[in-house]
C-alpha positions as CSV (number, residue, x, y, z in Angstrom):
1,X,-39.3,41.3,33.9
2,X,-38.4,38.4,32.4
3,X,-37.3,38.1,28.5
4,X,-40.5,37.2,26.0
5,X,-38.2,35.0,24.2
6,X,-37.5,31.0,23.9
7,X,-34.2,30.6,26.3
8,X,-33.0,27.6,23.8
9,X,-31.8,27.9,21.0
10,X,-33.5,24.0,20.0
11,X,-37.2,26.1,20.8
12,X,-36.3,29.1,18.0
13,X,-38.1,28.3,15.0
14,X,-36.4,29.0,11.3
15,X,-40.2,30.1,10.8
16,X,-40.1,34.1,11.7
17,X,-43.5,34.2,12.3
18,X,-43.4,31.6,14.9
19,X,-41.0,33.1,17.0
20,X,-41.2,35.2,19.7
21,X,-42.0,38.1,21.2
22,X,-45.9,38.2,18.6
23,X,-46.8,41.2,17.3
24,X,-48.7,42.4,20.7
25,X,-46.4,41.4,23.2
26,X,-45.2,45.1,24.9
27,X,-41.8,45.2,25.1
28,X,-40.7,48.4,26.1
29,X,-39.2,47.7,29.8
30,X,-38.5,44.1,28.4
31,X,-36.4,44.7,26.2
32,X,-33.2,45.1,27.6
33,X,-34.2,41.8,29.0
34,X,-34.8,40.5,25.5
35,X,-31.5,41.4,24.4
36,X,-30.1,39.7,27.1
37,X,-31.5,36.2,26.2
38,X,-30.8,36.8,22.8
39,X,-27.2,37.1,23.7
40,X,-27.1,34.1,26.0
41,X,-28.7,31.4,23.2
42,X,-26.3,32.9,20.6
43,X,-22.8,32.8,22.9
44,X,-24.1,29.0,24.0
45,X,-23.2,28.1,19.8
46,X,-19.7,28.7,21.2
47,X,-19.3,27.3,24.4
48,X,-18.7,24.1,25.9
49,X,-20.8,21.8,28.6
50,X,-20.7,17.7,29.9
51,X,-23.5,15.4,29.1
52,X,-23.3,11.5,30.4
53,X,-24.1,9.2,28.6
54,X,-26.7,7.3,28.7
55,X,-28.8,5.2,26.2
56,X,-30.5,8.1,25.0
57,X,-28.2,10.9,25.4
58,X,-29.8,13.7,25.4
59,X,-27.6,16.1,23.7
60,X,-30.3,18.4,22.5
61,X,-31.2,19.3,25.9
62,X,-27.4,21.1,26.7
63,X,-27.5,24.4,25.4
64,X,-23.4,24.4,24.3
65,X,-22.1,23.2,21.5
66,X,-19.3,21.3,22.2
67,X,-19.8,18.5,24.7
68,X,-17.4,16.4,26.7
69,X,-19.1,13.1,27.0
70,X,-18.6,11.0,30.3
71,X,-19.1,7.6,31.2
72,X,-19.2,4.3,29.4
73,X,-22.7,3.6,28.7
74,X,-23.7,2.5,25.0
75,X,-25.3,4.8,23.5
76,X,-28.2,4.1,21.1
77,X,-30.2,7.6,20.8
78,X,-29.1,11.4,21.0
79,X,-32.8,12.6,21.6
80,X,-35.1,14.7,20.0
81,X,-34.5,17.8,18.7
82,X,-34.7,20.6,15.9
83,X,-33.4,19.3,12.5
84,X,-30.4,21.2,11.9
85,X,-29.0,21.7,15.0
86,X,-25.0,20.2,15.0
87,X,-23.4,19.1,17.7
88,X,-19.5,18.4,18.8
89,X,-19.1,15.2,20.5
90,X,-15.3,15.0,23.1
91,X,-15.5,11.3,24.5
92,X,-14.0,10.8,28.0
93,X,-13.8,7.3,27.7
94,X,-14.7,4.0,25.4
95,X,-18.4,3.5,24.7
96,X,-19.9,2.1,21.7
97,X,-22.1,4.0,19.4
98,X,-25.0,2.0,18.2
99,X,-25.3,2.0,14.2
100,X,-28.9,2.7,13.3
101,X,-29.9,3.7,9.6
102,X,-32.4,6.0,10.6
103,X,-31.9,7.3,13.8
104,X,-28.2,7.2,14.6
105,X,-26.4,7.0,10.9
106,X,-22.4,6.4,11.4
107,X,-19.5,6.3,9.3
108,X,-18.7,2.9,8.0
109,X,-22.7,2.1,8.2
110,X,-21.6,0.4,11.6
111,X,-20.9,0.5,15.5
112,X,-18.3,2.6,16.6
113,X,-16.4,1.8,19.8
114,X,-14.8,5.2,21.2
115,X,-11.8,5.8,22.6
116,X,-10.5,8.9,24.9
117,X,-10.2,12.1,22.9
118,X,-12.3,11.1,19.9
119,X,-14.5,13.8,18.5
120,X,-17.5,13.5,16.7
121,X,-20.0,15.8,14.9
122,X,-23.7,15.2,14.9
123,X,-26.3,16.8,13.0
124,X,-30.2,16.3,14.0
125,X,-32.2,15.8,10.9
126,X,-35.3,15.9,13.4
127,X,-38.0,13.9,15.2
128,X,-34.7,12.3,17.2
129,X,-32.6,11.0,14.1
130,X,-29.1,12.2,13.8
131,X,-26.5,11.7,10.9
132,X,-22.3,11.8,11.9
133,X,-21.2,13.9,9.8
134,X,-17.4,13.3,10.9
135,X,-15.6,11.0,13.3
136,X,-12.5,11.7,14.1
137,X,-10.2,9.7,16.4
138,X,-7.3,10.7,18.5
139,X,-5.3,8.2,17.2
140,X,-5.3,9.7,13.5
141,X,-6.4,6.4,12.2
142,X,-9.7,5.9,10.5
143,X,-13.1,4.9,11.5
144,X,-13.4,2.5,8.6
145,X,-10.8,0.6,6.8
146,X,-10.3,1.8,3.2
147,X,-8.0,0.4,0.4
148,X,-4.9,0.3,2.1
149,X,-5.9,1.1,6.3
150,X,-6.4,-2.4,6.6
151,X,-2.9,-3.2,6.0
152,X,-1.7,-0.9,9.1
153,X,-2.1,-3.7,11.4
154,X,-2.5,-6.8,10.4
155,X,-3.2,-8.9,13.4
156,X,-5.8,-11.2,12.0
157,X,-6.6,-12.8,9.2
158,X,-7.7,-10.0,6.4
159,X,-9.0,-9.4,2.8
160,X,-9.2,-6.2,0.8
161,X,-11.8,-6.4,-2.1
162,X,-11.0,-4.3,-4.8
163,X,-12.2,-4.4,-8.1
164,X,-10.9,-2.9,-11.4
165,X,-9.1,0.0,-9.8
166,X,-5.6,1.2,-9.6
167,X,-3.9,1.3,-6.2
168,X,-1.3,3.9,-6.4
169,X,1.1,4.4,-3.7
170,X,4.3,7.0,-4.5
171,X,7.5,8.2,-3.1
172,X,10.3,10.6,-3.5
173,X,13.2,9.0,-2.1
174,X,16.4,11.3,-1.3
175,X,17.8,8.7,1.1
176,X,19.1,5.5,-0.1
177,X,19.0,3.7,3.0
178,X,15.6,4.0,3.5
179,X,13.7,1.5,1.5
180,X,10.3,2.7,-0.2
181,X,8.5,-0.3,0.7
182,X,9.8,-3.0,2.8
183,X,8.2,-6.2,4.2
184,X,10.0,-8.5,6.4
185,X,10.1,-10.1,9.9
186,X,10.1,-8.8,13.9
187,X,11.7,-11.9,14.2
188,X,13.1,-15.3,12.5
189,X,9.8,-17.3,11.2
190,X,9.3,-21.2,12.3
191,X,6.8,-22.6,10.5
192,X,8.3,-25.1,7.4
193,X,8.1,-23.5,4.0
194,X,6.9,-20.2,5.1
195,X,5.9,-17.8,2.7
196,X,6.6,-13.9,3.0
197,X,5.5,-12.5,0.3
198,X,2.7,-14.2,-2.2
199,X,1.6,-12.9,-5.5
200,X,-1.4,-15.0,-7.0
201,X,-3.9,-14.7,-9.7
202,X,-6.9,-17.0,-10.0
203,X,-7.6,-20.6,-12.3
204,X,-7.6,-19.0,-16.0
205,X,-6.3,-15.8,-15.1
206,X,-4.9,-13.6,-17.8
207,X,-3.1,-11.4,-15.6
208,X,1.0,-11.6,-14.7
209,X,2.0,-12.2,-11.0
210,X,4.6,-9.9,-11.4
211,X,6.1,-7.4,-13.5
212,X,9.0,-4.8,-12.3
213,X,9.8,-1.7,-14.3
214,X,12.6,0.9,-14.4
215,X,12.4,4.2,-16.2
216,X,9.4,3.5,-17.6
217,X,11.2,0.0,-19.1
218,X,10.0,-3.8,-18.1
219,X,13.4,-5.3,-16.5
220,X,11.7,-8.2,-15.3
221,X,8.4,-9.9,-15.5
222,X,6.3,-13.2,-14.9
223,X,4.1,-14.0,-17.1
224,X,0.3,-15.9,-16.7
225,X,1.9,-19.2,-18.4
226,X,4.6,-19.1,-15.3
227,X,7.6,-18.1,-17.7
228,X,10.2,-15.5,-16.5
229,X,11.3,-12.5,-18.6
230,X,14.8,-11.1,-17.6
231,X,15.8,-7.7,-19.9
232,X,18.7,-7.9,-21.9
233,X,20.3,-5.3,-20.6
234,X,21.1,-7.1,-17.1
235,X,21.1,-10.0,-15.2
236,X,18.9,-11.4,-12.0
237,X,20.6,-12.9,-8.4
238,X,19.2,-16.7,-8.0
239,X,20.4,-17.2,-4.8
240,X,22.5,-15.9,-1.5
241,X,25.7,-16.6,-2.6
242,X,24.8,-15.4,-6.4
243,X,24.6,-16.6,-9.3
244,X,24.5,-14.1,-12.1
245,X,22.6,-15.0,-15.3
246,X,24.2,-12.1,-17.7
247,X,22.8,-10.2,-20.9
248,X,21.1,-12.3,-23.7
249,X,23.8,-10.4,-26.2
250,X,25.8,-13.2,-27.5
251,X,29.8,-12.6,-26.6
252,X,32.3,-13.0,-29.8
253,X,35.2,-14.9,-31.2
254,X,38.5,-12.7,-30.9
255,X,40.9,-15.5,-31.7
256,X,41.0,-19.4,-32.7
257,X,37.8,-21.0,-33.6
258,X,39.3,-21.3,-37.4
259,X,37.9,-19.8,-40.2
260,X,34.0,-19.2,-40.4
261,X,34.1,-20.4,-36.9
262,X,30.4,-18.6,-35.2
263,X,29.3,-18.4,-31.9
264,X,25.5,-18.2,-30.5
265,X,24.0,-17.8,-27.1
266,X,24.7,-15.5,-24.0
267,X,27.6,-14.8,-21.6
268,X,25.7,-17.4,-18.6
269,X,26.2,-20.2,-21.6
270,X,27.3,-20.4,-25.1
271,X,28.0,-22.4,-28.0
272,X,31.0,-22.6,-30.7
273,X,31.0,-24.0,-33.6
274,X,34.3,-24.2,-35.2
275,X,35.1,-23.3,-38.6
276,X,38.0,-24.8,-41.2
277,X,41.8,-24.7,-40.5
278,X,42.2,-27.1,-38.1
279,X,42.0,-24.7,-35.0
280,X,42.8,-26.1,-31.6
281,X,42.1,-23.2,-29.0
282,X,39.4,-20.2,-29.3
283,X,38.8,-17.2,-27.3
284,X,36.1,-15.3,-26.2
285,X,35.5,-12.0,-25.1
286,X,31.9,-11.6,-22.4
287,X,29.8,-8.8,-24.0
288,X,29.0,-7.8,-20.4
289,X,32.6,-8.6,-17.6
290,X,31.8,-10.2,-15.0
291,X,32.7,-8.9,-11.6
292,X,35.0,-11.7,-10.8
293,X,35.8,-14.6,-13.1
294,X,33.3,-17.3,-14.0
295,X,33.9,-20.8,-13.2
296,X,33.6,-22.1,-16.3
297,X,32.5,-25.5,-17.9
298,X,33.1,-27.1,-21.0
299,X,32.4,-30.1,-23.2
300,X,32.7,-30.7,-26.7
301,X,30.6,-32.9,-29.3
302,X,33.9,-34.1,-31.0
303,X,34.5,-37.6,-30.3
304,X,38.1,-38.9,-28.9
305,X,38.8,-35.0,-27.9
306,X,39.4,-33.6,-24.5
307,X,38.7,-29.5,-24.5
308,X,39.6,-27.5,-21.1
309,X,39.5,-24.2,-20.4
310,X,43.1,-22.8,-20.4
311,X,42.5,-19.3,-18.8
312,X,39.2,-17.3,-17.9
313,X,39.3,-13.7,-16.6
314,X,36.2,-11.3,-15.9
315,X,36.3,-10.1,-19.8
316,X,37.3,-13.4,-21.3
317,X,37.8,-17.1,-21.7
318,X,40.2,-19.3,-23.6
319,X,39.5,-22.9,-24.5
320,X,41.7,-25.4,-25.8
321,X,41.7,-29.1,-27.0
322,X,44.4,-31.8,-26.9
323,X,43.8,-31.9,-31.2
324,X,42.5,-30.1,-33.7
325,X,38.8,-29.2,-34.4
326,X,37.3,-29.9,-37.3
327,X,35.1,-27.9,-39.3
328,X,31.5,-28.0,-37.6
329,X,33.0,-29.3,-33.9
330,X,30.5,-27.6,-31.5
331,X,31.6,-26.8,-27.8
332,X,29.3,-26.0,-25.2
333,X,30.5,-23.5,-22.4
334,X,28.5,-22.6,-19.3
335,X,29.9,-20.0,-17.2
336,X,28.7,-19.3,-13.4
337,X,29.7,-16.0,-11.3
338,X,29.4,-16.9,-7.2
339,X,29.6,-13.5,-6.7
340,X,32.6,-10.5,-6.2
């Protein structure tokens, strides 16, 4: 005989009483039958079928669970069905998945174009809507672009909107030849004046462009009103072939300069003023040496005097004139590293 109950699991009914076999249905030689069915429905929530696709693809009708998907066709519809029954979606090939808010509810709240080996999980919420509960593609990428996807491949034009959050990315580096973050070219740019890298804030913006820390401590930093901010403790590279702007710490006078003779400014460029006694050379020792020695310029606000500099070394500088200072003679000295 054949079994009393539904052969699909879609036709059982979370309803007990609606179920089958009733109350009066004689099962006695039937029920090994009935047993049998049961079986079946319950092993089909673990096995695997095809469906094609089609614009309504019917994927309530096929008892398995997990369903390889053939063909191309765009598919708008998955059918009707019981609410609560889940299906796993294996694409064979691209197709679009239509984006509907009611009936077909996607990631992203938009159309999905499949590729070979996606999978996707569909749960019917009933009278023929379903809801993706997860789409997953082969690729590992993901279905929509959050904060930082859209920067994985950036072959068109793209903007990321993001309001008052923090984008956090981190690294534990334990190579140094492996940069954390780097951004340059596949190969040499043509276009004049092109830009690699732009930091901007908007008309009236509050915000700095830029500011780099290390150890917790600013070492550099550009500020809203465009001016630079170098720490103390170091110096910046300007160009190629660099020029080294050293530590703000004023160097000192170890010889010359006559008595009371001071000295103000930074190892990149510093003044002298010249104290009584008739000095005619002083010497300074850099606060921070250089790694090779300065070239080094002078001038003086003495008139009828001619000051040079007489030796200069990666610690130190000696400056001479052809006559004496007097008290209150200023020199200027700019020094300029082009590198090791």
């Amino acid at each position: 005989m054949a079994a009393d109950v539904k052969t699909h699991l879609y036709e059982w009914s979370t309803t007990e009483g609606s179920n089958l076999p009733v109350g009066s249905t004689v099962v006695s030689t039937n029920l090994d039958d009935n047993l049998r069915m049961i079986q079946a429905v319950v092993r089909h929530l673990a096995s695997s079928g095809t469906v094609a696709s089609d614009t309504t693809t019917d994927i309530g009708a096929v008892d398995a669970t997990f369903l390889a998907v053939s063909g191309t066709t765009t598919i708008t519809g998955l059918g009707t069905v019981s609410a609560g029954v889940y299906k796993f979606l294996i694409f064979d090939s691209a197709l679009t998945l239509t984006y509907n808010a009611t009936s077909l509810r996607l990631p992203g709240n938009a159309n999905i174009t499949t590729a070979t080996g996606d999978v996707a999980l569909f749960l019917s919420l009933g009278s023929g809507n379903w809801n993706c509960l997860h789409y997953l593609r082969k690729s590992g990428s993901p279905v929509t672009a959050g904060s930082f996807s859209g920067l994985t491949a950036a072959i068109a034009t793209n903007t990321i909107a993001n309001g008052d959050y923090n984008q956090n990315w981190t690294w534990t580096k334990t190579t140094a030849t492996k940069p954390a973050l780097f951004i340059g070219e596949t190969t040499a740019s043509s276009a004049t004046d092109a830009v690699i890298l732009e930091l901007t804030t908007a008309a009236a913006s509050t915000a700095w462009p830029l500011q780099v820390k290390a150890r917790t401590s600013q070492v550099f930093a550009i500020e809203e009103s465009g001016a630079v901010k170098v720490s103390s403790a170091g110096g910046f590279w300007l160009s190629d072939t660099p020029i080294k702007v050293y530590a703000a710490t004023a160097p000192t006078i170890t010889a010359g300069g006559g008595t009371g003779g001071a000295i103000t400014g930074t190892d990149t460029a510093f003044q002298v003023e010249f104290g009584t006694g008739s000095a005619t050379t002083v010497t300074v020792d850099f606060h921070t040496a250089y790694a090779a020695a300065p070239m080094v310029f002078v001038t003086g606000t003495q008139a009828s005097q001619t000051v040079y500099v007489e030796s200069v070394s990666t610690t130190q500088v000696k400056i001479t004139s052809n006559a004496a200072f007097t008290a209150g003679t200023k020199v200027n000295v700019l020094c300029i590293e082009q590198g090791a």
